[in-house]
N, CA, C and O of each residue as an XYZ file, in Angstrom:
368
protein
N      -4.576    -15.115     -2.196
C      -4.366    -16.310     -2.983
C      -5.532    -17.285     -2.873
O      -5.998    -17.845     -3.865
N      -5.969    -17.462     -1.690
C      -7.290    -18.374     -1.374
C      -8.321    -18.201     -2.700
O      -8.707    -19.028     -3.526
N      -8.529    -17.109     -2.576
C      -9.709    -16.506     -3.262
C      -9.565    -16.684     -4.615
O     -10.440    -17.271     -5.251
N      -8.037    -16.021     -5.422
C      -8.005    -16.781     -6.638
C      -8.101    -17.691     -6.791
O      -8.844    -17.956     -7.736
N      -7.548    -18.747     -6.134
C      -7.179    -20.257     -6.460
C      -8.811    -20.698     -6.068
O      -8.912    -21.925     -6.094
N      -9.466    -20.351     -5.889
C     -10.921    -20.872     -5.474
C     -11.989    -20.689     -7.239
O     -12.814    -21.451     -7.744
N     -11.445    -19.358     -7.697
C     -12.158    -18.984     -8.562
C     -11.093    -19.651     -9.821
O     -11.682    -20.236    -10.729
N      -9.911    -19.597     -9.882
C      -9.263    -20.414    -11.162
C      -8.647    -21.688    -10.672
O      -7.447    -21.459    -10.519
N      -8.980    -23.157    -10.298
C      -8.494    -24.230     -9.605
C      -7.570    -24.630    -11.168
O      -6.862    -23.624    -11.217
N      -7.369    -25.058    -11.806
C      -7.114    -25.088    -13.002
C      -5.035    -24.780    -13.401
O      -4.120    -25.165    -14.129
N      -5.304    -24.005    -12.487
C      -3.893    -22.775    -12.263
C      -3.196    -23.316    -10.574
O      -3.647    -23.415     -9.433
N      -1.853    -23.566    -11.264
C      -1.004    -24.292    -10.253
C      -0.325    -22.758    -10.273
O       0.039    -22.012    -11.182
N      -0.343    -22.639     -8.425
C       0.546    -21.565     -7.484
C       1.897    -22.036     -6.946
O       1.901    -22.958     -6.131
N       2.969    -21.513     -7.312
C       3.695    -21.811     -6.228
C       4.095    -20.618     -5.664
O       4.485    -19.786     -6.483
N       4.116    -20.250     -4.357
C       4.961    -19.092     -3.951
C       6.087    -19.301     -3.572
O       6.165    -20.233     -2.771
N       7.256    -18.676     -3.889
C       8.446    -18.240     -3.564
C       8.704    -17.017     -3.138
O       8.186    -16.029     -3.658
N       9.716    -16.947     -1.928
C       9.868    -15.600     -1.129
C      11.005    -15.441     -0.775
O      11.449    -15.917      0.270
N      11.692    -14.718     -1.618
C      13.123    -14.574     -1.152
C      13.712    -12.758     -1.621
O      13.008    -11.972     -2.255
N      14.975    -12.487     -1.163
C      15.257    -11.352     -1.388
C      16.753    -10.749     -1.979
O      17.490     -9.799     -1.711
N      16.741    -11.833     -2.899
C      17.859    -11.971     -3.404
C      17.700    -11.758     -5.139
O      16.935    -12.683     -5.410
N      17.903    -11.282     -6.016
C      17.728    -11.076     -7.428
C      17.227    -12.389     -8.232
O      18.006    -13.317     -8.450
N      15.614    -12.414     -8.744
C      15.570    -13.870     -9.333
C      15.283    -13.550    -10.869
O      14.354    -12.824    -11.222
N      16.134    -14.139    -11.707
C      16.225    -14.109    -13.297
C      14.916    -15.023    -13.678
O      14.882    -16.253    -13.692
N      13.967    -14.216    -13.951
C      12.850    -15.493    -14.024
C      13.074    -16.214    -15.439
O      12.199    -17.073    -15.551
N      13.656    -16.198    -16.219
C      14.426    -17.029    -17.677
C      14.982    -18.389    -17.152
O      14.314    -19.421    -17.224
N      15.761    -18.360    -16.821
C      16.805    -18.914    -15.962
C      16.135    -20.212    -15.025
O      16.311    -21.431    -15.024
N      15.435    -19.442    -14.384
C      14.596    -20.349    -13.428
C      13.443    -21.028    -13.647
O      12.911    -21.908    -12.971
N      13.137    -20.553    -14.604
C      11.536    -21.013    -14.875
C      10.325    -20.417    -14.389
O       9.263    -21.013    -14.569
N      10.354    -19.314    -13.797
C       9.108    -18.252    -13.630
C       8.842    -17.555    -14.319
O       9.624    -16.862    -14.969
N       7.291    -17.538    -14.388
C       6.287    -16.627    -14.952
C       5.668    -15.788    -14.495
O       4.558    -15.558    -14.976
N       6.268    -14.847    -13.148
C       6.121    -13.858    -12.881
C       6.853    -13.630    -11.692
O       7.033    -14.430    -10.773
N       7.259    -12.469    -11.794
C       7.792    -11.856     -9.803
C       7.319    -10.976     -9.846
O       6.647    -10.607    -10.809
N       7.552    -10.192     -8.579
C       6.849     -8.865     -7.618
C       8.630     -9.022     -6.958
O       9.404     -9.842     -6.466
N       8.529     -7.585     -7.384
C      10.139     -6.996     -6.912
C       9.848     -5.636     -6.128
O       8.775     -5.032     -6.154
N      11.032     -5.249     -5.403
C      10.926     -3.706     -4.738
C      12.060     -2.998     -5.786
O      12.858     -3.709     -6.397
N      12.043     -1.331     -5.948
C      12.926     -0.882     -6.806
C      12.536     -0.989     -8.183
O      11.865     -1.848     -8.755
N      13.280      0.415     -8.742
C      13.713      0.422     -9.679
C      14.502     -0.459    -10.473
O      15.718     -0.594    -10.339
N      13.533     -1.271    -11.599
C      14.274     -2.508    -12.782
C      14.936     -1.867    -13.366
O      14.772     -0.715    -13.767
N      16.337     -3.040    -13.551
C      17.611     -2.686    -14.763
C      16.525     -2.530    -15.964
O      15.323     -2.643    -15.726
N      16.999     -2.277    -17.204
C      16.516     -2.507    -18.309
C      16.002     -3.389    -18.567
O      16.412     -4.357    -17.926
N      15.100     -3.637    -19.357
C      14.634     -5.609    -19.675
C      13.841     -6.143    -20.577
O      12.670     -5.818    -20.379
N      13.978     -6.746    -21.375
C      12.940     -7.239    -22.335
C      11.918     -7.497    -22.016
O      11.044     -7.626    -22.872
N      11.574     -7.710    -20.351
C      10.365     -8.180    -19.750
C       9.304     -7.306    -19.711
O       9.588     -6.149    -20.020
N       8.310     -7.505    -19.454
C       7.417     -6.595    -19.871
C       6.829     -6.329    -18.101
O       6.433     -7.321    -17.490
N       6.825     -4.970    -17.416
C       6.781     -4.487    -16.703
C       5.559     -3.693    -16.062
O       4.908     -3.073    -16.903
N       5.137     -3.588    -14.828
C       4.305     -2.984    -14.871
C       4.107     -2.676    -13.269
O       3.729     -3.470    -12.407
N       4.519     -1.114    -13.098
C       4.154     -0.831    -11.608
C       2.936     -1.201    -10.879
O       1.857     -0.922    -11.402
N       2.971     -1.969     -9.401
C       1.869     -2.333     -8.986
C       1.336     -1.479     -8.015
O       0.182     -1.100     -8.213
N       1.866     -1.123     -7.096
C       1.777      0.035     -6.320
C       3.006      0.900     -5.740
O       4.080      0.746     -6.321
N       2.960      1.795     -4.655
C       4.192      2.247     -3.883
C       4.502      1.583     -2.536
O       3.703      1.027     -1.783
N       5.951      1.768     -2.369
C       6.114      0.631     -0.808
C       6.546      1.760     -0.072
O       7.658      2.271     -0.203
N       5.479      2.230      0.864
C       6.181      3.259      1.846
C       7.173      2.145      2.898
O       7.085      0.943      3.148
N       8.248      3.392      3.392
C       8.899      2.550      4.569
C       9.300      3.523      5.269
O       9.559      4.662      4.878
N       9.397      2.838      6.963
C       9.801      3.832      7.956
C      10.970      3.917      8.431
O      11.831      3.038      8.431
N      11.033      4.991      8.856
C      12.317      4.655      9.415
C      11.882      4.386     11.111
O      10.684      4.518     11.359
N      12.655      4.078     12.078
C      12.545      3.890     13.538
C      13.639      3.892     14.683
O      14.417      2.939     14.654
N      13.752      4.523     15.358
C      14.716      4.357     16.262
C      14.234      4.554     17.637
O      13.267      5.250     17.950
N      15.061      3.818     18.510
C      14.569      4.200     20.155
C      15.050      5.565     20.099
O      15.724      6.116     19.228
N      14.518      6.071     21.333
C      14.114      6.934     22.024
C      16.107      7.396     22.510
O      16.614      8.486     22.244
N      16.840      6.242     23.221
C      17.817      6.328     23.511
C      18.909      6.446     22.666
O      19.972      7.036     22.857
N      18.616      5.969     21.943
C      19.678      5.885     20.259
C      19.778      6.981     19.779
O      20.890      7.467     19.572
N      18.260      7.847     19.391
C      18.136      9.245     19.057
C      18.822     10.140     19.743
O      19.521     10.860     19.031
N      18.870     10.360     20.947
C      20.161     11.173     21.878
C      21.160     10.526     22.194
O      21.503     10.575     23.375
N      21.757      9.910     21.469
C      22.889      9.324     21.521
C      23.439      9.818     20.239
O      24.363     10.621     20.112
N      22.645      9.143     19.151
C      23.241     10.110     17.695
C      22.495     11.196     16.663
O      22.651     11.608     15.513
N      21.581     11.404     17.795
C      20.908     12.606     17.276
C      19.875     12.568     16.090
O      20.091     11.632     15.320
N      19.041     13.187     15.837
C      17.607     12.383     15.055
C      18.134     12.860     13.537
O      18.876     13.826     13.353
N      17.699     12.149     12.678
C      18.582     12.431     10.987
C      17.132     13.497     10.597
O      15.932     13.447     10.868
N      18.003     14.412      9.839
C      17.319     15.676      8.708
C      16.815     15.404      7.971
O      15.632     15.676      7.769
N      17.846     14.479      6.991
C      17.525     14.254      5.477
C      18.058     12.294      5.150
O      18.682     11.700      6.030
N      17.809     11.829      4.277
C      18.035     10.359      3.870
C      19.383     10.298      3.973
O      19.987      9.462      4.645
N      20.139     11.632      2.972
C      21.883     11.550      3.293
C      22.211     11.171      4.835
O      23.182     10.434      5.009
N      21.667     11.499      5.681
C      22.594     11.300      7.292
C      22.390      9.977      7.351
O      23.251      9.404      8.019
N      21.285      9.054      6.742
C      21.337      7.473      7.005
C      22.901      7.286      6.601
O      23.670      6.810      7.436
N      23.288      7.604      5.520
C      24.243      6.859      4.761
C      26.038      7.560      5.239
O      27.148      7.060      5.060
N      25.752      8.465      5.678
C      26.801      9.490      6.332
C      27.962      8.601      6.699
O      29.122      8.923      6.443
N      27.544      7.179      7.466
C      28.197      6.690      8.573
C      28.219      7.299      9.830
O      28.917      6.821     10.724
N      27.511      8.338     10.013
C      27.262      8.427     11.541
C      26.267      7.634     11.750
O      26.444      6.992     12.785
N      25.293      7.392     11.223
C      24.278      6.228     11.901
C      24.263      5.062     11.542
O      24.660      4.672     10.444
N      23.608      4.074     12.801
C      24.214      2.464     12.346
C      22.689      2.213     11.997
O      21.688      2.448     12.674
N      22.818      1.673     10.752
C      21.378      1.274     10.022
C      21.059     -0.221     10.018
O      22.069     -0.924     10.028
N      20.119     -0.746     10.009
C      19.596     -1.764      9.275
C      19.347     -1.773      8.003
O      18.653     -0.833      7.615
N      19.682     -2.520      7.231
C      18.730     -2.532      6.153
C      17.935     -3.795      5.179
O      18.550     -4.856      5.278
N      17.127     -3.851      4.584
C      16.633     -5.227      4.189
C      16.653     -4.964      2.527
O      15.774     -4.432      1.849
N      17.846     -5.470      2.127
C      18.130     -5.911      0.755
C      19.041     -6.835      0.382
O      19.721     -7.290      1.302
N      19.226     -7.198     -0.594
C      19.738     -8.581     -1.269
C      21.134     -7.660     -1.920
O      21.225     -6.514     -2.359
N      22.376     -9.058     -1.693
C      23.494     -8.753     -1.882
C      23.323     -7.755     -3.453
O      22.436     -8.078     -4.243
N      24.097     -6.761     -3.716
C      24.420     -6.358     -5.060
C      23.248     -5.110     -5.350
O      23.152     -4.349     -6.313
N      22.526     -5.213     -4.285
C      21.310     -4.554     -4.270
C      22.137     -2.692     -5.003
O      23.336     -2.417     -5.047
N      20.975     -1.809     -5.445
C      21.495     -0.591     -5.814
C      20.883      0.154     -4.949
O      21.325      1.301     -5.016
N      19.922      0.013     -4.024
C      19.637      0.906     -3.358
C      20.427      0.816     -1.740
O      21.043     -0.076     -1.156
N      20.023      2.303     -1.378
C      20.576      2.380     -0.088
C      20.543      1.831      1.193
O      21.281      2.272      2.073
C-alpha cells in the first residue's frame, strides 16, 4: 500500500479487514479481496491468485486420533478442527 499511495496520492485508501460476507452495494465499496468460490454476481470478477493452506497438528493429538488420509476425515467428526470462516460460510 505504501508504495501505491506514494505513486497515486490523489486516491483515498481505506482498509477494512474482516471475515464475515461484505455486500459491497450496500456498503459503499469499490472493491474486496475474498477467499472462495463467488455466488453468482453482476460484479465483475477476477481471480487474483491461489490461497494454499495447511493443515497442523501436534505430535500428541496425531496419536491420539490418528493422522487424516483424505479432507473427508477433517469433517468425519472424528477430528476436532479449527477453522477460520465467517458465519454462513459454504466451505468446510
Amino acid at each position: 500500500m505504501p508504495v501505491f499511495l506514494e505513486e497515486y496520492p490523489e486516491i483515498d485508501v481505506r482498509l477494512r479487514l474482516t471475515d464475515r460476507f461484505v455486500d459491497l452495494t450496500t456498503e459503499g465499496l469499490d472493491l474486496a479481496f475474498f477467499f472462495g468460490q463467488p455466488e453468482d454476481s453482476t460484479l465483475r470478477i477476477r481471480k487474483i491468485a491461489d490461497c494454499q493452506r495447511v493443515l497442523c497438528a501436534a505430535p500428541d493429538y496425531v496419536q491420539r486420533k490418528g493422522m487424516t488420509q483424505t479432507g473427508a476425515d477433517l469433517i468425519s467428526g472424528k477430528h476436532e478442527c479449527l477453522n477460520l470462516r465467517f458465519p454462513g460460510a459454504t466451505e468446510f
